[in-house]
N, C-alpha and C positions, 0 to 999 in steps of 0.2 A: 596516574592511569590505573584501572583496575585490572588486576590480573581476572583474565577468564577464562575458563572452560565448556565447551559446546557439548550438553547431554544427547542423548538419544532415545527418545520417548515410543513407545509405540505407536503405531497407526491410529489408535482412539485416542490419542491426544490432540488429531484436530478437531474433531467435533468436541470436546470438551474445551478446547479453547475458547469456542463458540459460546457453548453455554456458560463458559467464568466472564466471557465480555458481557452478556445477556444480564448476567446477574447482579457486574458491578452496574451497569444499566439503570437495573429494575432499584436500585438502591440512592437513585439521584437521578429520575426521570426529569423534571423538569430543570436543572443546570444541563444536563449533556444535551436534552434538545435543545437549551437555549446557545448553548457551544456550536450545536449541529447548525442551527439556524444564521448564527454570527458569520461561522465558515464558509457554508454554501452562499450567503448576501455577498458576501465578500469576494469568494468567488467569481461570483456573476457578475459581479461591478467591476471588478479588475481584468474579466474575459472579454468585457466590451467595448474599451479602451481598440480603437483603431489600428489594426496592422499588429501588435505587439500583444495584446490582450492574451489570447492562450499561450502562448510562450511568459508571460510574466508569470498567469498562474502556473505552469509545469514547473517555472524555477522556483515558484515561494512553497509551493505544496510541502516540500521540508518541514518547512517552519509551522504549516496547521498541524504536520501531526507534528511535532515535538509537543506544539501545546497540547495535545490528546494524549501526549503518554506524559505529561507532568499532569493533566488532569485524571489521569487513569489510577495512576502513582498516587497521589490524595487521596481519587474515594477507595482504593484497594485498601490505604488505611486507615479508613469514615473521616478523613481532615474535606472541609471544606474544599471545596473548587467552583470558579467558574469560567468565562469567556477571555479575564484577563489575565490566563493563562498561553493566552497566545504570545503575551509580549517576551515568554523565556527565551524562547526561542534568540529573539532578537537581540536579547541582551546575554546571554550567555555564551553563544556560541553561534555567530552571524555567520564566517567565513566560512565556518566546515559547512554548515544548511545551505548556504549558500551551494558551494561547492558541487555537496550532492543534486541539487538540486539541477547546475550547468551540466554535470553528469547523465543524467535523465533526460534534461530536455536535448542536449545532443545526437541521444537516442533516438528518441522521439523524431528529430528531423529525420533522423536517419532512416528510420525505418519509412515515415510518409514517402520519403525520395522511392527507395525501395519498391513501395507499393506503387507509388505514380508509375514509375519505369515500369513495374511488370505488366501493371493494368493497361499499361495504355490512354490513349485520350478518349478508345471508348469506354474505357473502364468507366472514368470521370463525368462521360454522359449521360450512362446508364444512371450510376449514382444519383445523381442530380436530376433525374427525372424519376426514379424510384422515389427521392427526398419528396418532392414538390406535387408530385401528381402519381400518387401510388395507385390510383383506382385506374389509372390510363394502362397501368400494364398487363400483359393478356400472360399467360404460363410459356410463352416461346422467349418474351421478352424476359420474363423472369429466370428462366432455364440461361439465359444467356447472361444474364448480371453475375448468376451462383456459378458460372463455367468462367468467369475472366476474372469473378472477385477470389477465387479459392486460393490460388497461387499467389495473388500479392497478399491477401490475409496471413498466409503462412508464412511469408517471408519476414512479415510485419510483427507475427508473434515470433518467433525465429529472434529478430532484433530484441524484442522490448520486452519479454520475456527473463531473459537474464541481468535485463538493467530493474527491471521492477524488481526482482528477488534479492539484487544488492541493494537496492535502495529501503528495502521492505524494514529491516530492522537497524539501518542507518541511524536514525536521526535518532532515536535512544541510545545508542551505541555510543556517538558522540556526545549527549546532554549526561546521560550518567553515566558511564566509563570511560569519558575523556578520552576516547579513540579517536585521532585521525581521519577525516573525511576518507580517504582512500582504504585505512586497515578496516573503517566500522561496512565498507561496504563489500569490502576482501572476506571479512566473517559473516555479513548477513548472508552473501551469496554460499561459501560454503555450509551455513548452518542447514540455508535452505535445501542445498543439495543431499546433503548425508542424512535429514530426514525428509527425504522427500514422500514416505508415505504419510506420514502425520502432514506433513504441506498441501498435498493432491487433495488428501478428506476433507482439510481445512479449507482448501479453493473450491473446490466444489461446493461442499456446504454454503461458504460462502456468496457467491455467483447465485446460487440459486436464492438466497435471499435476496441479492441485488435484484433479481428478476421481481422478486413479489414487491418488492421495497417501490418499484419505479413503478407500477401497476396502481399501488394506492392512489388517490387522487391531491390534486393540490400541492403532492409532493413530501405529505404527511409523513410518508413510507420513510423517506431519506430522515428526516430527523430521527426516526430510531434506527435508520440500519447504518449510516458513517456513527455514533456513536458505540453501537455494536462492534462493526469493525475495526474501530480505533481500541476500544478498550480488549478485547479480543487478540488483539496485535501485543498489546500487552504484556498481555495472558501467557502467549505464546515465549516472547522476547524473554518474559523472569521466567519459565521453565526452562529454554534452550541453550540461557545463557547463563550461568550459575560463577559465583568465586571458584579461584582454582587455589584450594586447601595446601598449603606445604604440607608432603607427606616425610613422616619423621623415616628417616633412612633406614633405623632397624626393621620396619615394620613393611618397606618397602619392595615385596615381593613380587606383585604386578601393576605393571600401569593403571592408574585410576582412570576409573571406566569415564568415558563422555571427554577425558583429555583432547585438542583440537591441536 
């Protein structure tokens, strides 16, 4: 297992996270959307699966990104990659991805329950009739969906908030530092917290290209923004997460900075 140390980068290191996923990107456009494409089919087809479908994908979602960050890992050093990079995952470290993955999706119930309990059964009506027939709602009905959705939303990020942020740099954690499903998700979350200004600039940046990404049509958008995000996660993981150097004891005067 690799010794590590958690640095601490300034605030412009999450938009340049951004821009280092963008550019390993722009350097093997047509493998990462064919990755992008493989993952989301995959996806789809394992979310439609009766009864069980979103819950299998919350538990394998692990395993796509491990294959994005051994695909990221390649083009960071111009080695080949493509979509049969998913299979690392499975064959190197099943139980810990797994693992995180029953992690996550536990959450996930959790916070739905959450949400159902505080919304209510109108909550779930309102929903489902915003979902189905948006043009039927007039601004009373609308005023009324944002005043019983806002408290279970928060409760819901409240839950899944802290399990996303452990999970965030998990599955690297475990594929190349041979962490422990529980230690890789004990350091993703603290990493995430002790920099949490390079994180916020990072999620905002990011969100707001989810937003223009799902605007393209056909779904175009998504094939370049999950390989953005994936390699970007990257980006983030090898700056936040660095070897931790034996320091020779003479020289030993203060703690090495970014030590965890």
């Amino acid at each position: 297992m690799t010794a590590l140390a958690i640095t601490h980068p300034s605030g412009r290191a999450g938009l340049d996270w951004l821009i280092g996923g963008w550019r390993l990107f722009a350097g093997g456009v047509i493998p990462w959307m064919g990755m992008a494409a493989v993952g989301l089919l995959a996806a789809t087809f394992v979310g439609m699966i009766p009864y069980a479908g979103s819950i299998a994908v919350e538990g394998l979602s692990p395993f796509l990104v491990a294959g994005f960050m051994v695909a990221s890992r390649a083009a960071g050093a111009k080695a080949p990659f493509s979509f049969y990079m998913f299979v690392e995952g499975f064959r190197d470290a099943p139980k810990q991805l797994a693992a995180i993955g029953a992690v996550y999706l536990v959450a996930s119930l959790i916070a739905e329950l959450a949400m159902r309990a505080l919304g209510g059964e109108g909550f779930k009506l309102l929903f489902d009739l915003a979902r189905s027939r948006p043009e039927t709602l007039d601004p009373a009905q609308a005023e009324l969906i944002l005043h019983q959705a806002l408290p279970a939303l928060a409760a819901g990020m409240l839950i899944l908030t802290p399990a996303l942020l452990a999970t965030w740099f998990a599955p690297a954690l475990v594929l190349f530092d041979g962490f422990s499903p529980f230690k890789a998700m004990y350091w993703s979350l603290w990493a995430c917290a002790v920099n949490w200004r390079p994180m916020l600039i990072y999620g905002l940046w990011l969100t707001l290209a989810a937003v223009v990404a799902i605007l393209i049509p056909f779904g175009l958008g998504l094939l370049v923004f999950v390989p953005v995000a994936m390699a970007s996660t990257y980006i983030a993981y090898s700056e936040l997460f660095v070897s931790a150097e034996p320091v020779v004891e003479a020289e030993q005067t203060a703690p090495a900075e970014g030590d965890a």
